[in-house]
C-alpha positions in Angstrom: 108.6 96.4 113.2 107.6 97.6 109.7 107.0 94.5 107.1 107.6 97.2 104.2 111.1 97.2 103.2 113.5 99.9 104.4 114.7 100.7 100.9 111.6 101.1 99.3 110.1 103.6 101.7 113.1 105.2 101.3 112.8 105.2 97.4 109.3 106.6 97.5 110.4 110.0 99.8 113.2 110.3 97.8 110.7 110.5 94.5 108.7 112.6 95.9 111.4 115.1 97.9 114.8 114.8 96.7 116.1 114.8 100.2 118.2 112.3 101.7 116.1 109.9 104.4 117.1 109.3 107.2 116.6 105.5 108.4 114.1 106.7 111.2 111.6 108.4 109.0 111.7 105.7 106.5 110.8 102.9 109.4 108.4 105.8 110.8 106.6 106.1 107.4 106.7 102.3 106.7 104.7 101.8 110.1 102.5 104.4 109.3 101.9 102.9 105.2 101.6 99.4 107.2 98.1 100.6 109.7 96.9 102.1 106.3 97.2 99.2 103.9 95.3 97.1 106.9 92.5 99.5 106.9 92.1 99.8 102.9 92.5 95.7 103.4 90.1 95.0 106.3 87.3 97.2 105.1 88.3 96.0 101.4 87.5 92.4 102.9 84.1 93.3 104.0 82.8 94.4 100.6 84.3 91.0 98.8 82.1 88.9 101.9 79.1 91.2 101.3 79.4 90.6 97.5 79.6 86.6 98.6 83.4 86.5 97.2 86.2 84.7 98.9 88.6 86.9 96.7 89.4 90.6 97.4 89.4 92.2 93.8 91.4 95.2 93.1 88.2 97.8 92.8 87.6 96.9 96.5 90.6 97.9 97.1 90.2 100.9 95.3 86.8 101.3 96.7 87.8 100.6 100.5 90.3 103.6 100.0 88.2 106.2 98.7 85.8 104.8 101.8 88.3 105.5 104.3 
C-alpha cells in the first residue's frame, strides 16, 4: 500500500491533466512515485556516507536523481 496520500496524487494529475482520477491510477501512481523516491533516497544515501555525512542534504538528492 502506497504511503503517499490518495489526495495528493490525485491533486498532482489533476494539475497536470484536468481529468478526473480515478482512485486506481492515483494508488497506481502513488506506488510507482513511492519505488522512485527510494531509489533517488538510497543512492542519495550513498553520496552523504561517501562525503563522511550522517545527513542527506538536499543536492544529493538532487544529484541522486539526475544519477538515476
Amino acid at each position: 500500500m502506497a504511503e503517499l496520500a490518495k489526495a495528493a496524487v490525485e491533486r498532482i494529475i489533476r494539475k497536470a491533466s484536468g481529468l478526473r482520477v480515478s482512485d486506481k491510477a492515483a494508488l497506481e501512481l502513488a506506488e510507482i512515485l513511492e519505488e522512485i523516491a527510494l531509489k533517488i533516497s538510497q543512492e542519495a544515501a550513498l553520496l552523504a556516507r561517501h562525503a563522511k555525512r550522517k545527513t542527506v542534504t538536499a543536492s544529493d538528492i538532487r544529484l541522486a536523481a539526475r544519477k538515476l
